[in-house]
DRENTIBA-575053 format. One line per field, with one value per residue (C-alpha): residue in one letter; x, y, z. Coordinates in nm, 4 decimals, m for minus. Example, Ala and Ser with C-alpha at 12.3 -4.5 7.8 and 13.67 -1.06 7.14 Angstrom:
REM residues 2
res [A/S]
X [1.2300/1.3670]
Y [m0.4500/m0.1060]
Z [0.7800/0.7140]
//
This chain:
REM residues 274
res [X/X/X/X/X/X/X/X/X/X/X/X/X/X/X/X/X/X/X/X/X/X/X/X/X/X/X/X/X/X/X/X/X/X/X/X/X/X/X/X/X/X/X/X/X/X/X/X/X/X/X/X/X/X/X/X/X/X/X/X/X/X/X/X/X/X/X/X/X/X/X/X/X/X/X/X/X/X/X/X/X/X/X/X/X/X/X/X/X/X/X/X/X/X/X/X/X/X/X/X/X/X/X/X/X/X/X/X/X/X/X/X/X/X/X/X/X/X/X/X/X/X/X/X/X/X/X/X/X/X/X/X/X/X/X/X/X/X/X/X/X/X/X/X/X/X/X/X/X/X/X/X/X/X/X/X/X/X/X/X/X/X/X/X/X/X/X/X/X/X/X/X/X/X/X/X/X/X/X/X/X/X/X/X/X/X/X/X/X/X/X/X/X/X/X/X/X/X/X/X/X/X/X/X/X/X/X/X/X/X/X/X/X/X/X/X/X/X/X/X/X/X/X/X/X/X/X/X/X/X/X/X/X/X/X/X/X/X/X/X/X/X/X/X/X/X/X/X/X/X/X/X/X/X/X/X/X/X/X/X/X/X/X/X/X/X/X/X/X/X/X/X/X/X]
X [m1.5526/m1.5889/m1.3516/m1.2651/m1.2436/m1.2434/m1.0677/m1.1387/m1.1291/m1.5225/m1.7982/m1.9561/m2.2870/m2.5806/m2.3148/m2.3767/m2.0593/m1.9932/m1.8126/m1.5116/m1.7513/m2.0690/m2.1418/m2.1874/m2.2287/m1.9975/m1.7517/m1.6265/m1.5766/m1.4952/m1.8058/m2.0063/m2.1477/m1.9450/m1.5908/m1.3149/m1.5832/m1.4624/m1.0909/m1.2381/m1.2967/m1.1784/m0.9755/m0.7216/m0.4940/m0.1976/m0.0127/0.3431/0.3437/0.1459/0.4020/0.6883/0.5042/0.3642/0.7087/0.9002/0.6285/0.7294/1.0763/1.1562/1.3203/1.0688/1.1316/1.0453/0.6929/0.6016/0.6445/0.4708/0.2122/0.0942/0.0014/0.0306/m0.2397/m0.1920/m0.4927/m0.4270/m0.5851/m0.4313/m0.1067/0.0170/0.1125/m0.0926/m0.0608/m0.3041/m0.2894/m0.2894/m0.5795/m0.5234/m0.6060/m0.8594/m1.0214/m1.0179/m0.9051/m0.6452/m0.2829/m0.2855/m0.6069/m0.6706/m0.9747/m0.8683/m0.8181/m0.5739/m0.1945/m0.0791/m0.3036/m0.0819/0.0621/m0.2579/m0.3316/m0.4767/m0.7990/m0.8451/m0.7751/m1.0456/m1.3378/m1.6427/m1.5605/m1.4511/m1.2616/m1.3326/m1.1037/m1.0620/m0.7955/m0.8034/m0.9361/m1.1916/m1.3626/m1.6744/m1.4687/m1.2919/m1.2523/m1.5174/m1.5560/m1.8835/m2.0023/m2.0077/m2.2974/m2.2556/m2.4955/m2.1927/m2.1138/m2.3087/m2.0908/m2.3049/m2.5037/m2.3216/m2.0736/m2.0287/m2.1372/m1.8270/m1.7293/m1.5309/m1.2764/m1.2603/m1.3167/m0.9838/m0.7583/m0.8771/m0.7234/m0.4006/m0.4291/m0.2354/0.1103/m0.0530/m0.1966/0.1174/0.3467/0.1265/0.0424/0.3330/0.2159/m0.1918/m0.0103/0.1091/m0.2227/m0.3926/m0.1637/m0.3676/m0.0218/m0.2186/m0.5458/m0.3657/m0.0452/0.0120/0.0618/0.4174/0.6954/0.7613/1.0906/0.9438/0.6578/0.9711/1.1080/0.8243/0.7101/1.0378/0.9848/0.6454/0.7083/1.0146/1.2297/1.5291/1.5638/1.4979/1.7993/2.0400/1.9938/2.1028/2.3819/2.5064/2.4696/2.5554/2.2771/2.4574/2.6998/2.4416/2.2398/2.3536/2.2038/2.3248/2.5720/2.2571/2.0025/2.2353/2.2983/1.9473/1.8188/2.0774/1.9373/1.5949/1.2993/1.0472/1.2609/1.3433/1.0413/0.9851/1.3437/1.1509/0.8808/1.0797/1.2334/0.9323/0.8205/1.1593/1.1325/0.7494/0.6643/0.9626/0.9163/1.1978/1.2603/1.5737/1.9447/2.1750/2.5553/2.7401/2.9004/2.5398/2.3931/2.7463/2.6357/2.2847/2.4112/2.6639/2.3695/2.1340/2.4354/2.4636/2.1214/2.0992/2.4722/2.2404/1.9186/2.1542]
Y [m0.2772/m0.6424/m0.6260/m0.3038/m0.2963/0.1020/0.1467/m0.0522/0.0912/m0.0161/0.1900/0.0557/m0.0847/0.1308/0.3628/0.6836/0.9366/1.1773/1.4992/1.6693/1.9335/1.7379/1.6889/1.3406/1.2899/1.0897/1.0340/0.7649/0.7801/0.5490/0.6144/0.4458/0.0541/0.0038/0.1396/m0.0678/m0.3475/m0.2911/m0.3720/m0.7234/m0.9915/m0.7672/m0.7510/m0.4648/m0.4104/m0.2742/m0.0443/m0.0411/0.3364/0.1576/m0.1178/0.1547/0.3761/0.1063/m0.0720/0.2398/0.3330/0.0125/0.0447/m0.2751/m0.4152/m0.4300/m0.7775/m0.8689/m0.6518/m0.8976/m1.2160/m1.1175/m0.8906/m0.9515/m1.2253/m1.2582/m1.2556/m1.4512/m1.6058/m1.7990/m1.5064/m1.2516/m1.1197/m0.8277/m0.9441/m0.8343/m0.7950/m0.8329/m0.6978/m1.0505/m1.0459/m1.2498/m1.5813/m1.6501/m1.3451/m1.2248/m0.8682/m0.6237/m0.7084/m0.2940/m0.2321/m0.2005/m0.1434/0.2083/0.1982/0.1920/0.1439/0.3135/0.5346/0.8120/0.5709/0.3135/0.1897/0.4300/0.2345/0.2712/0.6679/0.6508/0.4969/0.5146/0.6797/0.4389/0.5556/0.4185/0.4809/0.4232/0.2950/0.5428/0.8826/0.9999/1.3062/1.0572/0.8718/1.0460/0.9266/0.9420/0.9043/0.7236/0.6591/0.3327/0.2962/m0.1051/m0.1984/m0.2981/0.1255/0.3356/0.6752/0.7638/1.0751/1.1486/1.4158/1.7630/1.7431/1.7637/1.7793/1.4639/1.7125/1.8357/1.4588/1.3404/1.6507/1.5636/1.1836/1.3167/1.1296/1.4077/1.2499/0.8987/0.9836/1.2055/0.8635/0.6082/0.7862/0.5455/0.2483/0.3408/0.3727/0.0266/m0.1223/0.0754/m0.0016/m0.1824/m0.4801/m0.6765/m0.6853/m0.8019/m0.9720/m1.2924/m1.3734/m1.2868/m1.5671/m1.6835/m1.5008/m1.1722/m1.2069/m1.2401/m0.9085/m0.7429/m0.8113/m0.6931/m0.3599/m0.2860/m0.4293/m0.5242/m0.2156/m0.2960/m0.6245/m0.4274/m0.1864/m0.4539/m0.6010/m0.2464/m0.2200/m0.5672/m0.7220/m0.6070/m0.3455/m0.0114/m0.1486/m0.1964/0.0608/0.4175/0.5910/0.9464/0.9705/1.1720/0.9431/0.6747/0.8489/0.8877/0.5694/0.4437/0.6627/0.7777/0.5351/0.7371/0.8127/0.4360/0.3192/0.5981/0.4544/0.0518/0.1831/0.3533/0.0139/m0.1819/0.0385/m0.0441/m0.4404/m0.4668/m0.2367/m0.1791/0.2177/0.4181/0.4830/0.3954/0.4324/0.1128/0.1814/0.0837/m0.2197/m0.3605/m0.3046/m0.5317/m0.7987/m0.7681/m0.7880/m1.0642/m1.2830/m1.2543/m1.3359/m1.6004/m1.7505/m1.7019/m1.8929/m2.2193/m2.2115/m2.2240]
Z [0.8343/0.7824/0.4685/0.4369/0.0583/0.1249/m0.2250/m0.5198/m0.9503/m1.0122/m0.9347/m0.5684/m0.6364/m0.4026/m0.2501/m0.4279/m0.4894/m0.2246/m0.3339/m0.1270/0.0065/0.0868/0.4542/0.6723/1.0306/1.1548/1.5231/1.6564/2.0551/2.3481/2.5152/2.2201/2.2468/1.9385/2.0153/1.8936/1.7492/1.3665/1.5112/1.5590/1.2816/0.9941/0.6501/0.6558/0.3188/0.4694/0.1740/0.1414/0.3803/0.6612/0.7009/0.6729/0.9564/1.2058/1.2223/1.2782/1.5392/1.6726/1.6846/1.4953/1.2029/0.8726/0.8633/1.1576/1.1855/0.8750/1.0162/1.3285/1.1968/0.8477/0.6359/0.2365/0.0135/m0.2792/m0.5058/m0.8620/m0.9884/m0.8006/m0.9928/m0.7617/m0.3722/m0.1167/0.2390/0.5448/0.8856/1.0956/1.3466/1.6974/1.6082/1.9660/1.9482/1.5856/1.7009/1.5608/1.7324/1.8066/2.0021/2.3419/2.5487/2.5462/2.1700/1.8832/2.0769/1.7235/1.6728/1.5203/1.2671/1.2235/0.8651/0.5685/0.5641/0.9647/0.8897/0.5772/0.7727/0.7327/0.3681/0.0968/m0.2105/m0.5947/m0.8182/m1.2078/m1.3724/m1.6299/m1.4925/m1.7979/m1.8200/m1.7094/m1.4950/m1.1873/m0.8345/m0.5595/m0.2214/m0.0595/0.2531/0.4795/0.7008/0.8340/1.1090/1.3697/1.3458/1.5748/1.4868/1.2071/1.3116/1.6151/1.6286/1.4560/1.0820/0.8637/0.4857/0.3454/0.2928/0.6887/0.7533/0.5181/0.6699/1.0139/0.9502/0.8344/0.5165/0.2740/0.3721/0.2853/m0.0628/m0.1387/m0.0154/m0.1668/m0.4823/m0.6685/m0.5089/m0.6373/m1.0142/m1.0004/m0.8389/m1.1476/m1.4479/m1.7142/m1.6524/m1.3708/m1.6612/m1.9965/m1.8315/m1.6498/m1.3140/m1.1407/m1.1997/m0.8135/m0.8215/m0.9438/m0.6668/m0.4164/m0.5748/m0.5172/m0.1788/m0.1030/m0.2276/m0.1562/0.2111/0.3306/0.3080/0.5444/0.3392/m0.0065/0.1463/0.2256/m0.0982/m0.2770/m0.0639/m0.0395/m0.3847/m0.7520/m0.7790/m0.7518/m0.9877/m1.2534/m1.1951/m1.2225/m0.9371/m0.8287/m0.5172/m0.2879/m0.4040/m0.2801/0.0480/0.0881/0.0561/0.2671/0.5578/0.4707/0.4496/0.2682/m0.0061/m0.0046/m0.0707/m0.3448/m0.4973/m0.4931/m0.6558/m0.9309/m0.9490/m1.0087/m1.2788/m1.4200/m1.4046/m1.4356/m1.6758/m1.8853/m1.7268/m1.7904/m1.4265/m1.3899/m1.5698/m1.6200/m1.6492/m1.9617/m1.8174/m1.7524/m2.0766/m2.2353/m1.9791/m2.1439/m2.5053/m2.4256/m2.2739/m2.5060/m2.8026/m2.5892/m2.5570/m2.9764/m3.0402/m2.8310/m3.0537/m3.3181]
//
């Protein structure tokens, strides 16, 4: 899983579609020559529901799992912020594996839970044009063909992964919106913004709680009680947000008060082109 692009919008090239019900042999066990080898010297996305469950598995601050365990990925080119699971820098190997195996194994990363399958997904889901799974076989894997045959569906409920796609299903519409084709590249400050959201939730919730946002934003009293205690419907409030500020989505409600600042600013900026 040297790069583990397990997910990407263009068809792969020489990976044929596998459908939900077709059948692969595949395990991966500690008794194999291979175990824990594609935890070494690898590329892992991490999504903004991987940070949210490995730090909790942790027990530590959001904040603090992304300075120890992540890196950014920004490019010129790249206009959304991504985020990489930082590998030991002397031996190259994932921060969370043991001889033994995966430390977090109950919370590890969607593309850990997705290998060997890969997922391609369209931007625009067409009648021609629908998502697919297909199948990994890399040399450094010696699962393939061992084990019970399964479908990709038995496969994809055996990895837990419906609480993943139902919590990162948000996330996947911003990574698809046609915005990061035909717009420019984040400002710095809106990049800030959303890191925050996507990753760094406890910071994300102080910064509801202890700025102006509540009183510009007209959020109902349980949706404010539940963000202030509930992570997963925190992160679905940040990515309402973002579809607010990035994509002019009509997410979210602003009070009165905020749309007068609005008005008065931009009367403002017009008065000094005068």
């Amino acid at each position: 899983m040297p790069e583990a692009k397990l997910i990407q919008p263009e068809r792969p090239k020489d990976l044929p579609p596998i459908g939900l019900d077709d059948l692969f042999p595949f395990q991966c066990r500690r008794d194999l020559d291979c175990f824990t080898t594609c935890c070494q010297n690898v590329s892992i996305i991490l999504t903004p529901y991987d940070v949210l469950r490995m730090r909790k598995a942790l027990g530590i601050d959001s904040t603090e799992f992304l300075e120890k365990y992540t890196l950014p990925a920004f490019t010129k080119e790249q206009k959304l912020p991504l985020l990489l699971l930082r590998m030991d820098p002397e031996t190259l190997r994932c921060p969370f594996v043991s001889e033994a195996g995966c430390t977090v194994y109950n919370d590890r990363p969607w593309a850990c839970r997705m290998y060997p399958l890969g997922l391609a997904e369209p931007r625009q889901a067409t009648s021609r044009e629908q998502p697919f799974h297909f199948l990994l076989q890399e040399d450094l894997c010696h699962g393939h063909g061992c084990g019970n045959t399964q479908t990709v569906r038995q496969w994809l409920d055996g990895q837990g992964l419906e609480q993943f796609e139902a919590m990162e299903a948000p996330f996947k519409k911003l990574m698809l919106h046609e915005f990061w084709q035909k717009g420019e590249a984040l400002s710095s400050d809106k990049a800030v913004m959303t890191y925050m959201a996507f990753y760094d939730l406890d910071r994300f919730r102080r910064f509801i709680f202890e700025s102006r946002f509540l009183t510009l934003f007209d959020v109902d009293e349980s949706r404010v009680e539940a963000i202030r205690v509930d992570d997963e419907e925190l992160l679905d409030f940040a990515m309402e947000w973002l579809q607010f500020v990035l994509l002019g989505a009509r997410t979210m409600k602003l009070r009165p008060a905020a749309h007068e600042q609005a008005a008065k600013a931009t009367a403002g900026t017009a008065a000094a082109g005068e």
